[in-house]
Structure formats: structure tokens, C-alpha cells
C-alpha positions in Angstrom: 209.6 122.9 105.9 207.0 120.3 105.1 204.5 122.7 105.4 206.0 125.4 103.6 206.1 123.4 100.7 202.6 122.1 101.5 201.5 125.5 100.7 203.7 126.3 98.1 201.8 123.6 96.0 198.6 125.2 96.4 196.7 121.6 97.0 194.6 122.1 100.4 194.1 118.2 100.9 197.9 118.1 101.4 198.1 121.2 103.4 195.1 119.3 105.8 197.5 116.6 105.8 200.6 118.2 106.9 198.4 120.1 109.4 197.0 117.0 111.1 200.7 115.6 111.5 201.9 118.5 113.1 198.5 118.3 115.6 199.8 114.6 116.0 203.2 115.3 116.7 203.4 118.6 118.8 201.6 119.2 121.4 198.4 121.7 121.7 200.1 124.9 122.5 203.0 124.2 120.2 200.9 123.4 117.7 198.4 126.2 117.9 201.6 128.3 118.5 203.2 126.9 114.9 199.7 127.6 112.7 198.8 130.8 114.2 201.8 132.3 112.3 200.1 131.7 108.8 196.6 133.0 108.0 195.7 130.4 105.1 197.4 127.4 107.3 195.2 129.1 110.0 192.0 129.7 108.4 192.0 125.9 106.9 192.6 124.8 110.3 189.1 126.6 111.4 187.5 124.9 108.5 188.5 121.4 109.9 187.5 122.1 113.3 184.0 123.4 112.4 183.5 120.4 110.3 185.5 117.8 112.5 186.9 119.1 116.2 184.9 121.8 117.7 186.3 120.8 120.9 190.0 122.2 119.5 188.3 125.0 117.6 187.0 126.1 121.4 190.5 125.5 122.5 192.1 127.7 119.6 189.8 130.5 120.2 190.2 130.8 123.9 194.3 130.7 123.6 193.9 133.8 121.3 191.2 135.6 123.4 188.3 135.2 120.8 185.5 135.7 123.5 182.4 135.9 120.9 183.9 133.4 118.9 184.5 131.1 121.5 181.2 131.6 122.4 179.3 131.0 119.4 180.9 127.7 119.4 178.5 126.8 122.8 175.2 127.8 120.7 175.2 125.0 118.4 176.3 122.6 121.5 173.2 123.9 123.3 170.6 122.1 120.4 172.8 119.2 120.5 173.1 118.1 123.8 170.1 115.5 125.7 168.6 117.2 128.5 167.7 120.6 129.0 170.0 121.6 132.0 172.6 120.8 129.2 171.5 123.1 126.7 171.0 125.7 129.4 174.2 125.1 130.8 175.6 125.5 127.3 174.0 129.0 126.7 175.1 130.5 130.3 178.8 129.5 129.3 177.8 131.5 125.8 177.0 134.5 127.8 179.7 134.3 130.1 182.0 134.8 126.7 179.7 137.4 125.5 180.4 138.9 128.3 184.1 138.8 128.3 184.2 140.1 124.7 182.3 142.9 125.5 179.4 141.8 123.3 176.5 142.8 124.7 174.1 142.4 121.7 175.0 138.3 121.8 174.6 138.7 125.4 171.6 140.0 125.5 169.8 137.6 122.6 171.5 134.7 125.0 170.3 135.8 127.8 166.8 135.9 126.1 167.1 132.2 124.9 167.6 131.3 128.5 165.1 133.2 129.9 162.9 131.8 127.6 163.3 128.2 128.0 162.9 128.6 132.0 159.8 130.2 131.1 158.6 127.6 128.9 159.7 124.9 131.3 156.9 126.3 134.0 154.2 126.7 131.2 154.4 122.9 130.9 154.5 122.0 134.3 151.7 124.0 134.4 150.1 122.4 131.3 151.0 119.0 131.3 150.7 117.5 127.7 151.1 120.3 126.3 154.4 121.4 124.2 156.4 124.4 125.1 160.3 123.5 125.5 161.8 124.0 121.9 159.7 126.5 120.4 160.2 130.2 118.9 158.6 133.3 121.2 156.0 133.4 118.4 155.1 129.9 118.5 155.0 129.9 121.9 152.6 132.8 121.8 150.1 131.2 119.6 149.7 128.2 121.5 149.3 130.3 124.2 146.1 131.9 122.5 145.1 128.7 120.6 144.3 126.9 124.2 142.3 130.3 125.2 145.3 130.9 128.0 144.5 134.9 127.1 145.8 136.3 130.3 149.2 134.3 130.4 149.3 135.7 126.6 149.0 139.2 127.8 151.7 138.5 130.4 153.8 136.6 127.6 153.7 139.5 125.7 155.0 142.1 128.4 157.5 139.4 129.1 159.3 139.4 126.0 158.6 143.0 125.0 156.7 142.1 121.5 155.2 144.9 120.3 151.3 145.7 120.2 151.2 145.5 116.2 153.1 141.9 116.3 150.7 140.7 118.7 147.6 141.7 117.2 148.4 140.4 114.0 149.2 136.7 116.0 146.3 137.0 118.1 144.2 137.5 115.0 145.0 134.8 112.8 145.6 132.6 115.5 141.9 133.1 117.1 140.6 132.5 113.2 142.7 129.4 112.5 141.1 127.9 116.1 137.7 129.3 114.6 137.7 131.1 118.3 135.1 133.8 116.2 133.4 135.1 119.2 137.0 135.6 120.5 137.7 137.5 117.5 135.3 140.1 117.7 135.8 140.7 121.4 139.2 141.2 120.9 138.1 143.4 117.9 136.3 145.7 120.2 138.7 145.3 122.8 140.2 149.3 122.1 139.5 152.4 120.5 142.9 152.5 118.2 143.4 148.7 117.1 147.2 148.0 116.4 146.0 146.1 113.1 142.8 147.2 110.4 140.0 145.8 110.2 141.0 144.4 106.7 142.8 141.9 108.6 140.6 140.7 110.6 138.8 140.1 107.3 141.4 138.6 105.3 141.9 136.2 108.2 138.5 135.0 108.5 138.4 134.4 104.9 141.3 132.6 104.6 139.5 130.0 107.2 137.0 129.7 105.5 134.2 131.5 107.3 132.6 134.4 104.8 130.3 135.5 107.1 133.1 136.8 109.4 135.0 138.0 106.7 132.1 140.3 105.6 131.0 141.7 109.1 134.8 143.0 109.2 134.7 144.4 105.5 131.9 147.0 106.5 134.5 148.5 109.1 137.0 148.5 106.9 137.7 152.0 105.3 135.8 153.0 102.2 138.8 153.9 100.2 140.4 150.7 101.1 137.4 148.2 101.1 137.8 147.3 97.4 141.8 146.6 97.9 140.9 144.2 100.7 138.3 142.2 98.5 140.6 141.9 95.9 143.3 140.4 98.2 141.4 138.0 99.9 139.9 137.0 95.9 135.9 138.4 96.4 135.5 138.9 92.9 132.4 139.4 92.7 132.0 141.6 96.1 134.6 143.8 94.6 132.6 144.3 91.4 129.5 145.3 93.3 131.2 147.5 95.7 133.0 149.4 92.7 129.9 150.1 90.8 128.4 151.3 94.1 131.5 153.5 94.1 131.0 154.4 90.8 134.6 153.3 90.2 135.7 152.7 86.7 139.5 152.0 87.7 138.3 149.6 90.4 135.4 147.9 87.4 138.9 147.3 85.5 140.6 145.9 87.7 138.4 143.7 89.0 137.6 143.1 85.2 141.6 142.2 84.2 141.5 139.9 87.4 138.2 137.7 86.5 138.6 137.9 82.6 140.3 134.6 82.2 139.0 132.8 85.2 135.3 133.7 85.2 133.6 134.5 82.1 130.0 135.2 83.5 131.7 137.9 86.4 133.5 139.5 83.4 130.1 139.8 81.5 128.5 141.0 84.6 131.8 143.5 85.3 131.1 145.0 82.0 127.3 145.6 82.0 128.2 147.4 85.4 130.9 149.4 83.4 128.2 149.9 80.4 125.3 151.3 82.9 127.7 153.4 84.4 128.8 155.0 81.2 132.1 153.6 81.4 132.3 151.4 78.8 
């Protein structure tokens, strides 16, 4: 009755109050029995135990066969317990859920986690000092490469099935924000059909500082996509030169629009370039 008229008035404090009562009062299965009945009782009851009890919430979804849910509730649980036997503990009784639900796309991403926490519990055993436990497969990759571990990289990356083009692109900026540049062209060199273009290798040198790097990988890069690349990794005046070369008057204007307001003596230069040409 109480609770009847708790919802009847349409104020959610006193339906939480009404609710905690009855938790106080009846016992768990009774009580789970009672708010099951009523989805708004019931979904306010959720709400608490997210923010309050997810001890019952585990509890509620396991009487009502919620595998997945009941498992999701272990995830958070795993990144708040001490020791990492706890947290791996946490994530098999995920899976075992997962598994019971039928879920095999949470399974599997679980299972993953796992997998990858044993693996990064070796790396530093192996590398004492160094920090593993606790990152992303990404992270974990890139310190990988930024301690020159190349070969357990390589392994890594057949590991956890990341794909040739992902790689690349982390092995590249990774290898230019170490300044590793001898590294870089190796790996550069390193096949016939790279998973990346040269205009990244470019743009990554560039963006650490070394322009002499940056313009030994613009002469590989594709004619048609050279002055794109320049203009990306802000060459101004590289891009002006290598459009008149071109004898570009769409790549003399845009480089013109972009160095207008910011460099007066480039935009002079941009349009005796354009003038020579016949362009202007």
C-alpha cells in the first residue's frame, strides 16, 4: 500500500524511501520478489544500487538470470580492487557470465583484457622498472618500440592481431617522438608496399622537429600529393616553390590564402611566382 501510494505521488525520493524500508524489513528474496513486479519501482531500484549497493545489484541480476548484466557488474570491480590477482579474478568471473549469457562478443573482449594483463605482467618481470600492468594494447606497443624491444613488438603485434596499417602508423610516430631516425628509415625501407605513405613519415618528422627528415621523406612522396603534405605539416614556403615548379596556379592560391595574413613577405613572394607564371 505504502508503496502504491509512494508512486502514485510521482516524488522518487519518497519512492527510494519506501523502497529502502521494504529492503529493511523483508528479506532479500522477498524483497526482490515484491519490486520485480513494478518496472519504475524496479528500474529506481537499479539506479540505487549502481550508485550505492552493487553488491545487491549483482544479487538482483543473478535471481533473474541477467548473465551479461551480472557480469558487467565484475568489470568495474576489476579497476577497483588492490592487487592484480584481484582484478584478474574479477574479469574471469566476467567471462564466466559472458559465457552463460551466451555473449560471446563480451566474452571475447574479456578474455582479451586478461590475456593481456598476463602478458604485460611477464614484460615487466622481464624489464624491471619498466611500466606495463595498466596500460591500453597501444600503449603497451609504443613502449615496446620506444625502448628499441623491435622483435617483442613484432611478436606483440601477431599477439593481439593489430593490423599492419595500425602498426605502421605507431611504429612511425613513435620511432620519431624517440628521435630513433636511423630507425625510421630502416623501417621505411623495410618492404616493397609500406602499410602507411611516405607523407607520414614526413609529417611525423616534422612534427618533432627534425626538417631534415621531414624533407628526405617528401621526395618519395607522390608528385600529385607532395604539395597536400606540405601544406599539412605548415611548409609554406616549400609549398610555394614546389607549386610554381608544378606550374600550379590552384596550388599558388592556396598556398597564397594560407600565408596572406600570417606572412606578408611569402605572400609577396607567392604572387611574383603567380605573376612569372602568367597567373596573375
Amino acid at each position: 500500500m505504502a508503496l502504491s501510494k509512494a508512486i502514485l505521488s510521482g516524488n522518487s525520493d519518497l519512492v527510494y524511501d519506501v523502497i529502502l524500508h521494504l529492503k529493511q524489513k523483508l528479506g532479500a528474496a522477498e524483497f526482490l520478489m515484491r519490486i520485480r513486479n513494478n518496472r519504475e519501482v524496479f528500474a529506481l531500484f537499479v539506479k540505487y544500487c549502481k550508485q550505492l549497493n552493487p553488491k545487491m545489484l549483482r544479487d538482483l541480476f543473478f535471481q533473474e538470470d541477467w548473465h551479461s548484466e551480472e557480469a558487467f557488474t565484475f568489470i568495474p570491480e576489476s579497476y577497483e580492487v588492490l592487487s592484480i590477482a584481484e582484478q584478474i579474478t574479477a574479469l574471469q568471473n566476467a567471462v564466466e557470465r559472458f559465457d552463460h549469457a551466451k555473449d560471446e562478443f563480451n566474452k571475447k573482449v574479456t578474455e582479451d583484457q586478461i590475456k593481456l594483463i598476463r602478458h604485460q605482467i611477464k614484460l615487466e618481470e622481464k624489464f624491471p622498472g619498466r611500466k606495463f600492468i595498466g596500460l591500453t594494447v597501444r600503449k603497451t606497443l609504443e613502449n615496446l618500440l620506444r625502448d628499441g624491444s623491435f622483435k617483442l613488438a613484432d611478436e606483440f603485434k601477431k599477439d593481439y592481431q593489430i593490423s599492419d596499417r595500425q602498426f605502421w602508423f605507431v611504429k612511425v610516430d613513435t620511432l620519431a617522438a624517440t628521435a630513433q631516425w636511423e630507425e625510421l628509415e630502416k623501417f621505411s625501407k623495410s618492404s616493397r608496399k609500406p602499410a602507411v605513405g611516405f607523407e607520414h613519415f614526413a609529417a611525423a618528422a616534422a612534427k618533432n622537429g627534425n626538417r631534415a627528415e621531414a624533407q628526405k621523406y617528401l621526395l618519395k612522396v607522390e608528385d600529385d600529393q607532395r604539395l597536400r603534405c606540405m601544406l599539412k605539416m605548415g611548409m609554406l614556403e616549400d609549398a610555394a616553390e614546389w607549386a610554381a615548379k608544378q606550374k600550379d596556379p590552384v596550388g599558388l592560391d592556396v598556398v597564397l590564402d594560407k600565408c596572406r595574413r600570417e606572412d606578408s613577405a611569402l605572400a609577396a613572394k607567392v604572387q611574383a611566382y603567380k605573376t612569372s607564371l602568367g597567373f596573375a
